[in-house]
C-alpha positions in Angstrom: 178.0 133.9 39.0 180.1 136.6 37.8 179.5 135.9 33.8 176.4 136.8 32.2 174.0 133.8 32.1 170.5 134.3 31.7 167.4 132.3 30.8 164.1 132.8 28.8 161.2 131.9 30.3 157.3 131.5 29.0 154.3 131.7 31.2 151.6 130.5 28.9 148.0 132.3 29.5 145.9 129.5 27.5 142.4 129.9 27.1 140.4 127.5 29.2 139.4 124.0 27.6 136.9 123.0 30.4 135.7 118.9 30.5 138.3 118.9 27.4 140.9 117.2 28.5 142.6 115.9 24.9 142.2 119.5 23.9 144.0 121.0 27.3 146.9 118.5 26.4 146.7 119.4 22.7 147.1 123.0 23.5 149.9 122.2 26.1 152.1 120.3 23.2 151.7 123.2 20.5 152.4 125.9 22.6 155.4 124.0 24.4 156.6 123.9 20.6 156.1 127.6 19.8 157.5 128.9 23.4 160.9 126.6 22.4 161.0 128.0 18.9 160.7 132.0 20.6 163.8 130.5 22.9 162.2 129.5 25.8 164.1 126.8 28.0 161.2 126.9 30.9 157.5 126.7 30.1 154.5 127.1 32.6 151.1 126.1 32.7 148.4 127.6 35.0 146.4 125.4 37.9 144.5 123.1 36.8 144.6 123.9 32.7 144.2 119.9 32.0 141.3 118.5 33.5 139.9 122.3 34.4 139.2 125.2 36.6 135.5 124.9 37.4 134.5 128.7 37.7 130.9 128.8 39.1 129.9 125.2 39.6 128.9 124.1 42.9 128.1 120.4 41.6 124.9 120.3 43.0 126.2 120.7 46.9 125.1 122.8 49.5 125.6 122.0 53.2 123.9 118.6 54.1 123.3 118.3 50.2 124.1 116.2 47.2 122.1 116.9 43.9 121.9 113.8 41.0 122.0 116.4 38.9 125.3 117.8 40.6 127.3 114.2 40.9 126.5 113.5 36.9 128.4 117.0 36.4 131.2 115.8 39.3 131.5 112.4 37.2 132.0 114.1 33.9 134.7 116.0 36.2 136.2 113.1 37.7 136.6 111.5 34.0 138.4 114.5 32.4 140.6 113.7 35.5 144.2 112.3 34.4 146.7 110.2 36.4 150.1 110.3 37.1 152.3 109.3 35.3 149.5 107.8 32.5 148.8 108.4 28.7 148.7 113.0 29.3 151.7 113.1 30.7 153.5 111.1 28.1 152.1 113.3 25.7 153.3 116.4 27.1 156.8 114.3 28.4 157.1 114.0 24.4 156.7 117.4 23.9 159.0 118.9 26.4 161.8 116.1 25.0 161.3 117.5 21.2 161.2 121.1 22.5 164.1 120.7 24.6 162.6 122.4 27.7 161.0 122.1 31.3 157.6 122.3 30.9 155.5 123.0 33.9 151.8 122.3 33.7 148.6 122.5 36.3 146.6 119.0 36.1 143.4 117.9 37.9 145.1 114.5 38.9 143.0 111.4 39.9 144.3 109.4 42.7 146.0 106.2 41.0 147.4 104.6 44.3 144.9 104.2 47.1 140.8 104.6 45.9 140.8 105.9 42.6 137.8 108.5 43.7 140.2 111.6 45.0 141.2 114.3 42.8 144.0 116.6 43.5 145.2 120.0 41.9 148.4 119.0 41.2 151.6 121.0 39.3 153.8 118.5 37.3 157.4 118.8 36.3 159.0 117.3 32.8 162.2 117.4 32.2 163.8 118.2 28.4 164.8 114.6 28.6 160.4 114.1 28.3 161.5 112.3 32.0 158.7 112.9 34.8 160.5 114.9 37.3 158.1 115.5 39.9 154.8 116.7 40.9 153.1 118.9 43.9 149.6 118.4 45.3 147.7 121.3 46.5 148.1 121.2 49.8 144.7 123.3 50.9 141.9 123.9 48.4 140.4 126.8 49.0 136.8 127.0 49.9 134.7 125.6 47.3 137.3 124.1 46.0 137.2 121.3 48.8 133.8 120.0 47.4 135.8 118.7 44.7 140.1 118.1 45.5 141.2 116.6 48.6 144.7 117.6 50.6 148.2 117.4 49.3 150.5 116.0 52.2 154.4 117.4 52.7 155.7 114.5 50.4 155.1 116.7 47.4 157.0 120.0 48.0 159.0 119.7 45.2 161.6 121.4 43.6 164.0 120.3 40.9 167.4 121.5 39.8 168.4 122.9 36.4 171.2 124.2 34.4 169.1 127.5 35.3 168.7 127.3 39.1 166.1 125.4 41.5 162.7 125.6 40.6 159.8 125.4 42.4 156.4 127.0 43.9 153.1 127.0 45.4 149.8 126.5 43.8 147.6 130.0 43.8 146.0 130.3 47.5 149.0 128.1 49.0 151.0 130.8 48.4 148.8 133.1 51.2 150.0 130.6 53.7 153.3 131.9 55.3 155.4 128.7 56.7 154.3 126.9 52.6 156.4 130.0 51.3 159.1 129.2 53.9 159.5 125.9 53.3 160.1 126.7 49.3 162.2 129.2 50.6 164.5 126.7 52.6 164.7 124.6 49.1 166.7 127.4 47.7 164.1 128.3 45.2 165.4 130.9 42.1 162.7 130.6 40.1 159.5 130.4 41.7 156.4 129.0 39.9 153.0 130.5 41.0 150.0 128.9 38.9 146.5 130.0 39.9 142.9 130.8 39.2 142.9 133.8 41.2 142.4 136.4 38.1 142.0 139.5 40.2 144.6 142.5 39.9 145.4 142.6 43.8 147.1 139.3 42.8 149.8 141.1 41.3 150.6 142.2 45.2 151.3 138.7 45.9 153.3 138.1 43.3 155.6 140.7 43.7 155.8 140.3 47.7 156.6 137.0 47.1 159.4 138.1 44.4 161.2 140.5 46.9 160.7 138.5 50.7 161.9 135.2 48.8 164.7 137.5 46.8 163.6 135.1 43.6 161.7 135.1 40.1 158.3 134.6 40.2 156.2 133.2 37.3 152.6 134.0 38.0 150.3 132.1 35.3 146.3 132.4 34.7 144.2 131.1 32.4 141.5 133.2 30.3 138.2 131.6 30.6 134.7 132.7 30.0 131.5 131.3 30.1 130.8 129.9 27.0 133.8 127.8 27.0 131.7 125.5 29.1 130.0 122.3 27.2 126.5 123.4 26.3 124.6 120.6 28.0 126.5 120.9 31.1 123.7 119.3 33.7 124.1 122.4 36.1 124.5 125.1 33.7 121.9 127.3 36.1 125.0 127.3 38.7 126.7 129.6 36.3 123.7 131.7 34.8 124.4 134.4 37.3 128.2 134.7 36.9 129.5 137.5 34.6 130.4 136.7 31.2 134.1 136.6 31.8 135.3 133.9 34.4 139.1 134.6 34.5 140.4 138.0 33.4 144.1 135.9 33.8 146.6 138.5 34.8 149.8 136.3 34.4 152.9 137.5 34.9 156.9 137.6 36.0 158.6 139.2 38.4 162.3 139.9 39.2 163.9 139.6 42.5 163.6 143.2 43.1 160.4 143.3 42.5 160.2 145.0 39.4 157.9 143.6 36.7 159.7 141.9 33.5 156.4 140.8 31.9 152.6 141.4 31.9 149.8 141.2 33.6 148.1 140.1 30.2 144.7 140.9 30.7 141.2 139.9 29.1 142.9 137.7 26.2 145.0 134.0 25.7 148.7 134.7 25.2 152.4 133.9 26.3 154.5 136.3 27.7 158.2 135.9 27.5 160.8 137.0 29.6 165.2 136.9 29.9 165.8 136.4 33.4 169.1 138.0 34.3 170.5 135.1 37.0 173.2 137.0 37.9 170.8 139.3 39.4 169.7 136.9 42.4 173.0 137.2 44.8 172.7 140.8 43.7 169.3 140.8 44.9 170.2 138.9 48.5 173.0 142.0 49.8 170.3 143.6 52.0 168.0 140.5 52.6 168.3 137.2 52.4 165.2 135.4 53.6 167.2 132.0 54.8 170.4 133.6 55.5 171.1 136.8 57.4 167.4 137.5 58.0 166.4 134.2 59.2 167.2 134.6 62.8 167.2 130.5 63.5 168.4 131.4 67.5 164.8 132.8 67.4 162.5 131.2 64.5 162.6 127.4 63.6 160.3 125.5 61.2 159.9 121.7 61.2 158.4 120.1 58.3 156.8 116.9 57.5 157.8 115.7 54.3 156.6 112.1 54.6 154.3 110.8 52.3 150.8 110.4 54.4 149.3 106.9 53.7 145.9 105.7 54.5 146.5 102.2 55.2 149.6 101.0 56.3 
């Protein structure tokens, strides 16, 4: 790594398209297009941008409680739902191929292999080639969120290789839990992929811990949302009467492996920020620490982890 070799990236703060799935994946395409005409190679998504971020719903639940009114509002969910592979992600596979790009893209993903009646929060991975790459499943949704996603198992820590390094990440409050980060870690992730809901600015903490323990790039992406972006005749609208009028601030942004901010946080608005990540500045970045190297003390510290797929019946 001794030549120059750098590579833009685009973290892409889309405005919210909640229960509107076609125009989630519309958005996804056009952008995709306008992030590979500005130069970008790798474009990412926040959580959950197709198929949506419920801010403020409950769906009717409380504890030994199911509202009608709250499982109508879960099946409208459940049906903005996509699977995977299916007719989204050939879309968007179409999109990365004419762009030319990895594109990276939070999707509320309905279980095509066992039930059909499990969602996931799930971060996909398309080639430039348009092929399916990969995906990871949430492995723990965070409170509320468990009314509505169930568990990701080890079988989906992915990461993929490119001309550009490995890629790879955590989904928002996954990346609070220390042995997920060290597992990514022990992938050799360069650029790390951080999508979330969490729209708060002691965020940016986490983002830039995780830049300088992992020694890596970090790509922190948000979506703006507010609440009117929510379908008028939503059956539990009362659920969200008392939130304030902005649901997501966003807040995305990248980090270098230092530490040191390269672009954003992009607050209060939709947007794309853009950013040259300088690879030659990762072994740089490792002299003094190196989280699965010098300073990973294996005589002292081990971690085991499960990567088999978990299966209900077998």
């Amino acid at each position: 790594m001794t030549e120059a070799r750098s590579v833009r990236v685009a973290v892409v703060q889309a405005a919210s398209a909640l229960f509107q799935r076609d125009v989630a994946v519309d958005t996804v395409c056009g952008t995709t297009a306008d992030a590979a005409a500005e130069g970008a190679r790798l474009v990412l998504f926040p959580e959950a941008y197709v198929g949506g971020y419920p801010w403020g719903l409950a769906f009717g639940t409380s504890v030994g409680r199911r509202a009608d009114a709250g499982r109508r509002v879960w099946a409208r969910y459940w049906s903005e739902a996509i699977t995977v592979p299916g007719p989204e992600t050939k879309r968007m596979a179409a999109a990365a191929k004419k762009a030319g790009v990895h594109l990276c893209v939070g999707v509320v993903e309905r279980d095509s292999a066992f039930s059909g009646g499990t969602l996931f929060c799930t971060l996909i991975y398309i080639g430039p080639d348009g092929t399916l790459l990969g995906k990871h499943r949430k492995l723990k949704p965070t409170a509320a969120e468990r009314f509505i996603w169930g568990e990701g198992d080890g079988s989906t820590l992915t990461t993929i290789e490119t001309d550009h390094g490995t890629v790879g990440g955590l989904i928002c409050w996954e990346n609070y839990m220390p042995l997920a980060r060290m597992a990514m870690y022990g992938k050799g992730v360069d650029i790390y992929l951080a999508p979330t809901a969490d729209g708060r600015p002691r965020w940016q903490a986490t983002l830039q811990h995780i830049a300088l323990e992992g020694r890596c790039f970090v790509l922190g992406c948000n979506q703006y949302a507010h609440r009117d972006m929510y379908p008028a005749n939503i059956e539990t609208r009362d659920e969200i009467e008392t939130w304030p009028e902005v649901l997501s601030r966003g807040g995305s942004a990248i980090y270098g492996p230092l530490g040191e901010a390269l672009a954003g946080p992009l607050w209060d608005d939709a947007g794309v920020l853009y950013a040259d990540l300088d690879l030659t500045a990762l072994p740089r970045s490792r002299f003094d620490f190196d989280v699965t190297g010098h300073y990973a003390r294996p005589d002292v510290f081990t971690l085991n982890v499960n990567e088999a797929p978990q299966r209900p019946v077998t």
